[in-house]
C-alpha positions as CSV (number, residue, x, y, z in Angstrom):
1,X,0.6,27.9,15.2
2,X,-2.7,30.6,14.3
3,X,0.0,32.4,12.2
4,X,1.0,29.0,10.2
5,X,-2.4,28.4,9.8
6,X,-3.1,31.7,9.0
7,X,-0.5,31.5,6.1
8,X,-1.9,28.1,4.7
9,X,-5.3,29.7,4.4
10,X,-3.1,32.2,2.6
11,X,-2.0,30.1,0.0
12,X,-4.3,28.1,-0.5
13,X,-6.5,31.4,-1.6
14,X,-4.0,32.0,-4.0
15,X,-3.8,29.0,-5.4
16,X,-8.0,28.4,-5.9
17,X,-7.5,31.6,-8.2
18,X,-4.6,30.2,-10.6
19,X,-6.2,29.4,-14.0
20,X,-5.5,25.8,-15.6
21,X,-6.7,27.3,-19.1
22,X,-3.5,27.5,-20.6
23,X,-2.1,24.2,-19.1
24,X,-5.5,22.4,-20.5
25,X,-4.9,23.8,-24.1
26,X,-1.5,21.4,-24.2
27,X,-2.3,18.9,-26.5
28,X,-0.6,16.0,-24.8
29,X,-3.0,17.4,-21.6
30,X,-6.6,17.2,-22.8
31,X,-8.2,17.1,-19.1
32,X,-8.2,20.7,-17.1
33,X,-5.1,19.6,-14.7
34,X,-2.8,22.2,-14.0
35,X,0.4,21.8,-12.6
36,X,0.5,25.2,-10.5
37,X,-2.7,23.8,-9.1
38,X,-0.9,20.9,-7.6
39,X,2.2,22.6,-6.6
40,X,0.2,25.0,-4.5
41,X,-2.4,22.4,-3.0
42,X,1.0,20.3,-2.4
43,X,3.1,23.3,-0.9
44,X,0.1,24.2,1.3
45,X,-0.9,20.0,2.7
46,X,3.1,19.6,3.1
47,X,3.7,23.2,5.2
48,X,4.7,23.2,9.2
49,X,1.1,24.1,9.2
50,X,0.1,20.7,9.0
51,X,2.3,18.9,11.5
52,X,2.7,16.1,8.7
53,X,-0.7,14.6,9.3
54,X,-0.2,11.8,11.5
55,X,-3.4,10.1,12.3
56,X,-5.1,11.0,15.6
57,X,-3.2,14.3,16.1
58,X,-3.6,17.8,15.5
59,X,-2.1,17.7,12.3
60,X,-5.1,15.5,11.2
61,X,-8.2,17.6,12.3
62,X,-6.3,20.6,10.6
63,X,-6.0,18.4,7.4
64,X,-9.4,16.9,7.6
65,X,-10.9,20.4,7.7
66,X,-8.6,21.7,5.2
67,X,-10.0,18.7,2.8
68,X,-13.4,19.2,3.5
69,X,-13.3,23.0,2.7
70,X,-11.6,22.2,-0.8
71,X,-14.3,19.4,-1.4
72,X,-17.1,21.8,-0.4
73,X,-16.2,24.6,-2.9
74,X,-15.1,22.6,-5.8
75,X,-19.3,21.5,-5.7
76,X,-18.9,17.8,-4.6
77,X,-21.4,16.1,-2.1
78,X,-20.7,14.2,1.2
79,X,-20.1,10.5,0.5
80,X,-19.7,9.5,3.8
81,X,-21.9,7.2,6.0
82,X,-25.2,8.8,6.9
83,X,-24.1,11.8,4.4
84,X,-20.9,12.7,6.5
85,X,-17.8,13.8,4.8
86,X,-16.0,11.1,6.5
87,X,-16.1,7.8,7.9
88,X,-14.6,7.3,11.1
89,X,-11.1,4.7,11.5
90,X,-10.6,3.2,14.7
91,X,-7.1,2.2,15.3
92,X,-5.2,-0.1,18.2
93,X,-1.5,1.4,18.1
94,X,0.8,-1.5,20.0
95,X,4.2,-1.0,21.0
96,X,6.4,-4.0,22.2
97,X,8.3,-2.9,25.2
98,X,10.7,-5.2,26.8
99,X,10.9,-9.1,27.2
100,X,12.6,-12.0,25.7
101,X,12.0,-14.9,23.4
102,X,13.6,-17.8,22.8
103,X,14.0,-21.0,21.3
104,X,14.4,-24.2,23.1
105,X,15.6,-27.9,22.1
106,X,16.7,-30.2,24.4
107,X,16.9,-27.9,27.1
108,X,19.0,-26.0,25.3
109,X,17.9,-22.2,25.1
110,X,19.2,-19.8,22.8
111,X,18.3,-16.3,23.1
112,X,16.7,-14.4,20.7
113,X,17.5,-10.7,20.5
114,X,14.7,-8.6,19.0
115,X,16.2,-6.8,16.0
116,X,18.8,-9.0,15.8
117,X,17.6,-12.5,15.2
118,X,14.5,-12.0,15.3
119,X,12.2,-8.5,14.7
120,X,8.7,-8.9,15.8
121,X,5.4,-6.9,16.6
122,X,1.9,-7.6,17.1
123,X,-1.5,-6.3,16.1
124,X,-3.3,-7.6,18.5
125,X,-5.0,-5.1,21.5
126,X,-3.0,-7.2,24.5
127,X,-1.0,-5.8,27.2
128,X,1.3,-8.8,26.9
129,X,2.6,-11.7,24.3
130,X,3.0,-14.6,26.3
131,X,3.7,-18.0,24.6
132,X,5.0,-21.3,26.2
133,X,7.3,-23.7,24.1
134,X,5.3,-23.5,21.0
135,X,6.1,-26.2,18.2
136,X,8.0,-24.6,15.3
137,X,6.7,-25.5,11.8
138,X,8.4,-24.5,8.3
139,X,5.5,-24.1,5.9
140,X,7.9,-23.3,2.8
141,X,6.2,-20.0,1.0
142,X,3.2,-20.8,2.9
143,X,1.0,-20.5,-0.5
144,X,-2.9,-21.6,-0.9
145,X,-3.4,-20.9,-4.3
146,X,-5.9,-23.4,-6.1
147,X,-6.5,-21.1,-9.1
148,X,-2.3,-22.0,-9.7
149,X,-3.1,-25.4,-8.1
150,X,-1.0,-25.2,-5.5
151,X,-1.1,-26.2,-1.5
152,X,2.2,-25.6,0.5
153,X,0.1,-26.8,3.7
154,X,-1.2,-30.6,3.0
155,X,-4.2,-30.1,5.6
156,X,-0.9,-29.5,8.4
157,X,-2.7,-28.2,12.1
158,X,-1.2,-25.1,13.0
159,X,-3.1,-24.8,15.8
160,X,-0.7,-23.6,18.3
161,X,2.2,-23.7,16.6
162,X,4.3,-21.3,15.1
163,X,4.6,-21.2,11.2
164,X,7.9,-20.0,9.5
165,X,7.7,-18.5,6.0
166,X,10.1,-18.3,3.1
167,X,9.7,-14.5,1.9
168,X,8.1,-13.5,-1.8
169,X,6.7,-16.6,-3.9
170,X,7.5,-20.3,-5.0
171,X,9.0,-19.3,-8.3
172,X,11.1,-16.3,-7.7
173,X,14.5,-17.5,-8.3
174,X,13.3,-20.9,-9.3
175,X,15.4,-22.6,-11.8
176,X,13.7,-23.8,-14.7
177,X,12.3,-27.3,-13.5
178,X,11.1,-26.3,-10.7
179,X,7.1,-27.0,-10.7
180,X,7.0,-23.1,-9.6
181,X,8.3,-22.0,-12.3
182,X,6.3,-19.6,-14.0
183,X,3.1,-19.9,-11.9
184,X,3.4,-17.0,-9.6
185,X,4.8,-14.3,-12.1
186,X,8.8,-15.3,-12.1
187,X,10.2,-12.2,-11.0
188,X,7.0,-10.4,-10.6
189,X,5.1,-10.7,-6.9
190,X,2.1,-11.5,-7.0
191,X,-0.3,-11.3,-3.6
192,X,0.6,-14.6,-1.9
193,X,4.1,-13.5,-1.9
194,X,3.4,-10.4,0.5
195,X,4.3,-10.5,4.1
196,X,0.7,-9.4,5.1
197,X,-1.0,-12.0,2.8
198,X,1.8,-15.2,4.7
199,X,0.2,-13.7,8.2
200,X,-3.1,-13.9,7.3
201,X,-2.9,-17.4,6.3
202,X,-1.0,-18.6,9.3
203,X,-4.3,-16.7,11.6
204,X,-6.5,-18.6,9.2
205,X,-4.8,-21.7,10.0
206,X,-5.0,-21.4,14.0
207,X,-1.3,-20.5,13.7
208,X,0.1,-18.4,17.5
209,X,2.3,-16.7,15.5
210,X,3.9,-16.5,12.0
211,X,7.7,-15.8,11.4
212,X,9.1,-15.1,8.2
213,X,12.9,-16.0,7.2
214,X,14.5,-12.9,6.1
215,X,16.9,-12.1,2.8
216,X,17.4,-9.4,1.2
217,X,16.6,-10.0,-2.2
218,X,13.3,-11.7,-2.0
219,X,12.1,-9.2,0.9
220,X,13.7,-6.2,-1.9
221,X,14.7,-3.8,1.3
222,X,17.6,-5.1,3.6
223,X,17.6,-6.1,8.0
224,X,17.7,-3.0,8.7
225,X,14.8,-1.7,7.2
226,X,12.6,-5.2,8.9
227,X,14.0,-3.8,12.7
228,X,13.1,0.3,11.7
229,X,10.2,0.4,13.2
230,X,11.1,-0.6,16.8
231,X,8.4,-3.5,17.6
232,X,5.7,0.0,16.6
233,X,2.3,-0.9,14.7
234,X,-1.2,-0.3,14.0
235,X,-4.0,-2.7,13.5
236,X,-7.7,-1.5,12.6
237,X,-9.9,-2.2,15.8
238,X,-11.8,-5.4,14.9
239,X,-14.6,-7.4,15.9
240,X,-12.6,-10.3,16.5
241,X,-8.9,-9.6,17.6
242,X,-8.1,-13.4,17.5
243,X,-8.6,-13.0,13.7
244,X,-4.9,-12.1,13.6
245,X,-1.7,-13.9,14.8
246,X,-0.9,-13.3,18.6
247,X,2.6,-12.4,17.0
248,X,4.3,-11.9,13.6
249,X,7.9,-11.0,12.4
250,X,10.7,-11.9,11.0
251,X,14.0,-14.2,11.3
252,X,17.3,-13.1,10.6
253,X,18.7,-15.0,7.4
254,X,21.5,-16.1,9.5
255,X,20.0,-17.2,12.7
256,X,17.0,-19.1,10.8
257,X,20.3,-21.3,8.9
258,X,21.2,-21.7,12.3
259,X,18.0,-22.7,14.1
260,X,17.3,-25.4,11.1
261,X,21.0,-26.9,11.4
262,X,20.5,-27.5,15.1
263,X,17.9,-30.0,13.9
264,X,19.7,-31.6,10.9
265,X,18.0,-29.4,8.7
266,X,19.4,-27.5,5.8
267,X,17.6,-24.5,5.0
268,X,19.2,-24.5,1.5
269,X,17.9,-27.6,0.4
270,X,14.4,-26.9,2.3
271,X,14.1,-23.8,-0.5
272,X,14.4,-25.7,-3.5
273,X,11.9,-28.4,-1.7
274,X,9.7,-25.7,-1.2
275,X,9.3,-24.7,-4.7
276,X,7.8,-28.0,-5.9
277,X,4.3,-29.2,-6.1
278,X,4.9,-32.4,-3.5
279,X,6.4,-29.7,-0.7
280,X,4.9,-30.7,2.5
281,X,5.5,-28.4,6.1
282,X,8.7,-29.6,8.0
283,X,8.4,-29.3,11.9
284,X,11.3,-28.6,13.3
285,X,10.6,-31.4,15.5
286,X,11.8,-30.9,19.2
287,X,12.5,-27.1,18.9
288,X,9.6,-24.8,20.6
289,X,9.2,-20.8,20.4
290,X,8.5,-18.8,23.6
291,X,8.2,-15.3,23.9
292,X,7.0,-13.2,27.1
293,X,6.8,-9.7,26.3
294,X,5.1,-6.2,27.6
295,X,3.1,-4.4,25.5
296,X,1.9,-0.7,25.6
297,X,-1.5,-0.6,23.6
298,X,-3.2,3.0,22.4
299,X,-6.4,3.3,20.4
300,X,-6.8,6.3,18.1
301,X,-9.6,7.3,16.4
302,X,-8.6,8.7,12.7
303,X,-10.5,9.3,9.7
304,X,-11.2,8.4,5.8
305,X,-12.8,11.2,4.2
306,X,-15.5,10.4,1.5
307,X,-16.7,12.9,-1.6
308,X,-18.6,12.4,-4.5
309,X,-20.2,13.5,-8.0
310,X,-23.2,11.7,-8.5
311,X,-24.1,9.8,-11.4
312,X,-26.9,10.6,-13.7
313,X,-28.1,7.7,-15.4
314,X,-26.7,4.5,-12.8
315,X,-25.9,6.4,-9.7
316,X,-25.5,3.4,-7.8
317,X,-22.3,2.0,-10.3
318,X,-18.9,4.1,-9.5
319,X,-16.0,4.8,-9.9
320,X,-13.7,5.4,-7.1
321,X,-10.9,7.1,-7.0
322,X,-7.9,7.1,-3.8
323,X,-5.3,8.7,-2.3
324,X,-3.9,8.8,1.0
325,X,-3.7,12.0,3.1
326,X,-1.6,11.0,5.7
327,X,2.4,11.6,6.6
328,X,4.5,10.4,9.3
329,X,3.7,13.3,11.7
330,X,6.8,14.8,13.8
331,X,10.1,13.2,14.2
332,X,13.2,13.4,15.5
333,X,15.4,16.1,14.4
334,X,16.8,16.0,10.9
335,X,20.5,17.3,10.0
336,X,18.6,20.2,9.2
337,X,17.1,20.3,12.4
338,X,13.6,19.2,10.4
339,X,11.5,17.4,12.4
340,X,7.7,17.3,10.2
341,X,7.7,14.4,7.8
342,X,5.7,16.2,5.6
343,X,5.5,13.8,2.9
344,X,5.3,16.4,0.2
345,X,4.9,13.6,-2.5
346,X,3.7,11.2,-0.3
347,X,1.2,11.8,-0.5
348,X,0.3,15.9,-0.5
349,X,0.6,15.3,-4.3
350,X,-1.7,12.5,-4.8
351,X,-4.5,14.8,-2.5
352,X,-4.0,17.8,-4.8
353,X,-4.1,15.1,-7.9
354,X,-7.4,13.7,-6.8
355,X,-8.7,17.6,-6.1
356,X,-7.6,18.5,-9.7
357,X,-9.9,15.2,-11.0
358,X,-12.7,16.7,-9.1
359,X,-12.1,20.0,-10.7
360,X,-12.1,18.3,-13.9
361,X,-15.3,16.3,-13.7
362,X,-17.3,19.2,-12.4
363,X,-16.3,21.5,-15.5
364,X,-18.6,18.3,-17.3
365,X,-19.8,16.9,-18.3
366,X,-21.6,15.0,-15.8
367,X,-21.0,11.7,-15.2
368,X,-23.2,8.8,-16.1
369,X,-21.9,6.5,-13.6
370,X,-20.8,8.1,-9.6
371,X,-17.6,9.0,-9.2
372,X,-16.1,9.0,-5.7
373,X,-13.3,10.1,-3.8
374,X,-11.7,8.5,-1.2
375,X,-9.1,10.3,0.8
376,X,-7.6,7.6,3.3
377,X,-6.1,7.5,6.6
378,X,-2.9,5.6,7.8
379,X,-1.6,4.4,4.8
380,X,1.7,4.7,6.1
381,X,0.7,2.4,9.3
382,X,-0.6,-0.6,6.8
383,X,-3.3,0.8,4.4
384,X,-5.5,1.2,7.2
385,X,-8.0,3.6,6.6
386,X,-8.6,1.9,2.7
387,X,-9.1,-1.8,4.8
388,X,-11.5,0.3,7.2
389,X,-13.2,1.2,4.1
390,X,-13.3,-2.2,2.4
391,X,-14.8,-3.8,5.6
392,X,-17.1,-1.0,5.7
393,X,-18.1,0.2,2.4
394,X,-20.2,3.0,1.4
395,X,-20.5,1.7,-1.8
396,X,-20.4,-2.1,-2.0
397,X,-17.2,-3.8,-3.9
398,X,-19.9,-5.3,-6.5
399,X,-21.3,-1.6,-7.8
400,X,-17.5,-0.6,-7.9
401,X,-16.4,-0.5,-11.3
402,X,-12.9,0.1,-10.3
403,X,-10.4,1.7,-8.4
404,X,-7.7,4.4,-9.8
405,X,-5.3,5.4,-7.2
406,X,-2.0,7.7,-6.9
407,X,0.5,7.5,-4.5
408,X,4.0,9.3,-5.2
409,X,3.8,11.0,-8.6
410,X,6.6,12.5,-10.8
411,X,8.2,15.9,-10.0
412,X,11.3,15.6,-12.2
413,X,9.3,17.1,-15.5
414,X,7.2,15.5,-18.4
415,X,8.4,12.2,-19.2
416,X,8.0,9.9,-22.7
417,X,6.3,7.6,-21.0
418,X,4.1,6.5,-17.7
419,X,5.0,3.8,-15.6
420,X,2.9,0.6,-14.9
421,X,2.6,-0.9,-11.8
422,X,1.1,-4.8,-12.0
423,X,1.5,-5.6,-15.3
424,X,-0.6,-7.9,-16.6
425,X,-3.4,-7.4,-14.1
426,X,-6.8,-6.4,-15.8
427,X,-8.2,-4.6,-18.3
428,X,-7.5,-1.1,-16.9
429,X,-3.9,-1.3,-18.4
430,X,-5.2,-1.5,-21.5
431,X,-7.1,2.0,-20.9
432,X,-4.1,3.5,-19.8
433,X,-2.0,2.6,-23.1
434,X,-4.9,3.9,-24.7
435,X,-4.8,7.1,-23.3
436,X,-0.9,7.3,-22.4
437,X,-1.0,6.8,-26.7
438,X,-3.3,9.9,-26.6
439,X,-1.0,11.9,-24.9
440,X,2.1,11.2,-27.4
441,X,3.7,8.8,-24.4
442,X,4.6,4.6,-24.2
443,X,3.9,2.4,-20.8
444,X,6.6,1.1,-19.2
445,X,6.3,-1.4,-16.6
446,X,7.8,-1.5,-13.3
447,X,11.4,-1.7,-13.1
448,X,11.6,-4.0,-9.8
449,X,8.7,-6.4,-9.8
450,X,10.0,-8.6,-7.2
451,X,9.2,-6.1,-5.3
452,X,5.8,-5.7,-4.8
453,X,4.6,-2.3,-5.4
454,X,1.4,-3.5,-6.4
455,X,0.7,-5.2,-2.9
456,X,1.8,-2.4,-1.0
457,X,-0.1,1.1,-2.0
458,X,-4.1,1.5,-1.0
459,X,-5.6,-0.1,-4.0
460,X,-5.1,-3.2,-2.6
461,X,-7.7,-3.3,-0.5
462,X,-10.3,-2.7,-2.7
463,X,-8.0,-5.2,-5.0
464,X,-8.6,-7.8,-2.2
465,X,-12.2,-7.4,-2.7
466,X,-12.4,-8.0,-6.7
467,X,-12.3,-4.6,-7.6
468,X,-10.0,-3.6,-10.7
469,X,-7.3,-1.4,-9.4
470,X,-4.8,0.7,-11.5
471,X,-2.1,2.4,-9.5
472,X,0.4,5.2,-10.2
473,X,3.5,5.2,-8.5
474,X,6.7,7.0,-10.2
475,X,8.9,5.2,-7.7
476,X,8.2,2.2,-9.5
477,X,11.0,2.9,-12.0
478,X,12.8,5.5,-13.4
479,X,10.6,7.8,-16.0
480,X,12.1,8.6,-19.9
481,X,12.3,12.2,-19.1
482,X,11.5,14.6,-21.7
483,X,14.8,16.4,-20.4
484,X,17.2,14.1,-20.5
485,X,15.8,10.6,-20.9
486,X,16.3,7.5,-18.9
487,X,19.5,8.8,-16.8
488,X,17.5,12.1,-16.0
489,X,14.6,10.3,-14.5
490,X,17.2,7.6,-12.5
491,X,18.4,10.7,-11.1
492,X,15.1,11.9,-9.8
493,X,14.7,8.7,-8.4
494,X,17.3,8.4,-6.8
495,X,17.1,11.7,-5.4
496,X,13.7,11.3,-4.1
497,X,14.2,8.1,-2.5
498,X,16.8,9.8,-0.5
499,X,13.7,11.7,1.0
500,X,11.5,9.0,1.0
501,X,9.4,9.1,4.3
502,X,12.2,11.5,5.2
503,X,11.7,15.5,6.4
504,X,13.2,16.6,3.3
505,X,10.1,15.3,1.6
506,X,8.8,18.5,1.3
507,X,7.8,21.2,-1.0
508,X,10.6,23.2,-2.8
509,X,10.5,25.9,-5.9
510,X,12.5,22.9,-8.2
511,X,9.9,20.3,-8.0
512,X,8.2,20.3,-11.7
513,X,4.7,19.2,-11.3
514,X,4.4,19.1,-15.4
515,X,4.6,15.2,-15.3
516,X,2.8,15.0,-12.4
517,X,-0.1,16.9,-14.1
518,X,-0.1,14.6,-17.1
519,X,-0.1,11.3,-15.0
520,X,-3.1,12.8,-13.3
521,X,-4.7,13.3,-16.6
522,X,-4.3,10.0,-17.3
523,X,-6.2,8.8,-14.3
524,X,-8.9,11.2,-15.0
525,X,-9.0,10.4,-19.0
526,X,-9.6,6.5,-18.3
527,X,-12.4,6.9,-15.0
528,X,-13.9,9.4,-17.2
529,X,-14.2,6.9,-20.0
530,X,-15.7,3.8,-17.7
531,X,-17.3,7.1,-16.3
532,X,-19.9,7.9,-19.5
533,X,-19.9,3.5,-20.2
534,X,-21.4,0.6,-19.0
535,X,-18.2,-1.2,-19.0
536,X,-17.0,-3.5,-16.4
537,X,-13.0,-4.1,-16.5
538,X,-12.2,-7.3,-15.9
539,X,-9.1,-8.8,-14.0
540,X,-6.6,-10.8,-16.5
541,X,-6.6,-14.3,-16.9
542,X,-4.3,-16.2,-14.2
543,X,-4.5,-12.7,-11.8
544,X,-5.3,-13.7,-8.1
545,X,-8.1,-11.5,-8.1
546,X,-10.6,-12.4,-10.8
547,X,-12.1,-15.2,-8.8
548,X,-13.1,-13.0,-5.8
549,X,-14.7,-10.2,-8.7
550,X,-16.7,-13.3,-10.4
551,X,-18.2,-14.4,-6.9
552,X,-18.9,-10.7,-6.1
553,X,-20.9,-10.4,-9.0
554,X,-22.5,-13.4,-9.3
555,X,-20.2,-15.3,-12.0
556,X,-19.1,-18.9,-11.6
């Protein structure tokens, strides 16, 4: 291990002396970012050396000290609470163990198998689930959306009981008369369609526990990918636990039709119920939920770590800029025999994209407005370390002009265009055509909307607390490569994805970082802009957010 580490101190010498001069004279690259910068800050975060940077482990002190030096001697200052370069994360880590559940009618039982009819965890620090014959309640898509004037719960008590979800929002696949229709984005997600948004309701709502019913297409992954992680996750410590469902999951497509027949109801018909204004929650009346199950419960304590470039003229307005440092650690062996899920691209990259930004704001000139740096922890276990943050802020959501984050960037070469996560959001799209039309290049947005990139990257927690967010994610479609177009870039996609949290996401010779470096310009080009302005984006009529940034500033 000392000789790993001794050869990623190595490297990353060698690549603090590579020169971005040449890179920087591009004309479609007007900031400083150079792409053998990233490759070698990527190659180094993504070696053995670094034991994939799982929180709590070795692999994060190493990558926590490895951050801090390269903050250090680019020139930035400590942003951290009480001047610290970071900001500690406590996590719970729960792991369901053994047990059953079941649901009763009649005093009829029928078993439910986890990750077969069921897939559930919980984020609550317990040593055991334990619920008794719980009323079952279908809440349709389980939306409180005023804004859209819209109420899926009719003043329903929850209190107890156990709500069941439809997965994504009231007008994806809505046919055309539905009331839905067209008030949640069509085919676009918006926030109340997110599994972590229907949990949080049903806790708000004195819900025991929240199941959602799964299928493929309006979830956008399959079963399989619900059971993957084993009844495994991760919670931020909070002051009040009870804040959160006892116990959340999902129900099988199958075994939900099943559940609703054995009380006359038809799940079909409850869907297109559920996408009308009138919808009021079904209970499932004499069926009840129990569920006894042994817990193992950890806590760790990880890390976010905080940098910034003061501002000269209204220090206390910034701009923030995020990444996530962590990977998923060791694993089982690969084919290979592999076993550091290095996460080369996600999200090494995005660290040495946010470096280079750094790099380019010291050369000057000096910002007006503060521009910080986050680097967050657990990402990959819920976009923990951003929430801790949010909860916690250093600098309050209200003197946060906005949020620019990466998280997976391009390595197949320079592409035509840039890809648009959220479209139709706020105003910082409108920065990024702007500069993307700088550079020569078009916007694209994403390819799959249904799916929800936008709810699932680190941006979202400061998204959650009014602050314009603009994400870039390659994976988000495939990019108009400048060598060979559309088809190229589905091929890099497709590629990649068969890597994605994989131990083949690492660092090889053929990754291009040329794209990557011009994505990154991008992000520097517009939070340079709002940088040397006294702009304040806003969020776009009809976006979920706007109401929370008017109240956090004071706006009616």
């Amino acid at each position: 291990m000392m000789m790993k580490n001794l050869s990623a101190a190595l490297l990353l010498l060698a690549g603090t002396a590579l020169s971005a001069t040449a890179h920087a004279q591009a004309a479609n690259n007007p900031a400083p970012i150079s792409p053998e910068r990233l490759s070698q800050d990527t190659k180094t975060l993504a070696s053995d050396a670094f034991q994939g940077r799982a929180p709590g482990t070795a692999g994060e002190k190493i990558t926590i000290d490895w951050l801090v030096g390269q903050l250090k001697a680019i020139g930035l200052a400590p942003a951290g609470p009480k001047g610290s370069w970071t900001q500690q994360v406590p996590l719970v880590k729960t792991q369901v163990k053994s047990g059953t559940m079941q649901a009763s009618l009649n005093g009829a039982v029928t078993p439910l198998a986890q990750g077969r009819e069921i897939y559930v965890s919980t984020v609550r620090p317990t040593d055991q689930v334990k619920i008794d014959n719980a009323p079952m309640v279908f809440v349709g898509y389980g939306v409180t959306a005023p804004e859209r004037g819209w109420d899926d719960f009719k003043g329903m008590d929850l209190k107890g009981k156990v709500a069941v979800f439809l997965v994504n929002d009231p007008d994806f696949e809505a046919p055309a008369d539905a009331d839905a229709t067209g008030k949640f984005g069509g085919r676009r997600m918006t926030y109340y369609g997110r599994w972590t948004y229907k949990y949080e309701e049903a806790a708000r709502r004195g819900a025991i526990a929240a199941l959602i019913v799964h299928d493929t297409p309006g979830a956008g992954y399959g079963w399989e990918t619900v059971a993957a992680p084993a009844g495994e996750n991760y919670d931020i410590v909070r002051a009040d636990p009870t804040s959160r469902v006892l116990l959340q999951g999902w129900l099988e497509g199958a075994a939900a039709e099943r559940l609703f027949a054995s009380v006359g109801q038809d799940l079909k018909a409850l869907r297109a119920k559920a996408r009308q204004k009138d919808f009021r929650p079904v209970p499932l009346a004499g069926v009840t939920f129990s569920a006894d199950l042994a817990i193992d419960q950890t806590r760790v304590m990880s890390h976010n770590v905080l940098a910034k470039i003061p501002g000269t003229k209204r220090p206390d307005e910034a701009i923030l800029y995020g990444t996530h440092w962590d990977a998923y650690g060791i694993g089982a062996p690969a084919a290979d025999g592999s076993t550091v899920r290095a996460g080369a691209n996600d999200d090494a990259l995005g660290v040495a994209g946010l470096l280079e930004i750094a790099r380019a704001f010291k050369a000057g000139p000096a910002p007006e407005r503060t521009v910080a740096f986050g680097f967050w922890t657990a990402e990959e276990r819920g976009l923990l370390g951003s929430e801790a943050y949010a909860v916690n802020p250093v600098i309050p959501a209200s003197k946060t002009v906005a949020n620019i984050t990466l998280d997976i960037l391009n390595t197949g070469g320079p592409a035509r265009d840039v890809l648009l996560v959220g479209n139709g959001q706020n105003e910082l799209e409108d920065g990024l055509a702007r500069a993307a039309a700088a550079q020569g290049r078009t916007v694209t947005p994403e390819a799959l909307p249904e799916r929800g990139l936008f709810y699932r990257a680190d941006h979202l927690s400061l998204a959650r607390r009014g602050v314009p967010t603009l994400l870039f994610m390659a994976i988000s479609g495939a990019p108009d490569l400048v060598e060979g177009g559309r088809a190229a870039g589905e091929k890099w996609l497709k590629d990649y994805m068969a890597c994605y949290h994989q131990t083949c996401d690492r660092w090889t010779p053929e990754l291009d970082f040329r794209g990557a470096a011009d994505d990154v310009s991008l992000a520097y080009t517009i939070g340079r802009d709002l940088a040397q302005s006294n702009r304040w984006p806003e969020w776009k009529p009809g976006s979920e957010f706007g109401p929370i940034r008017a109240e956090s500033l004071g706006k009616k």
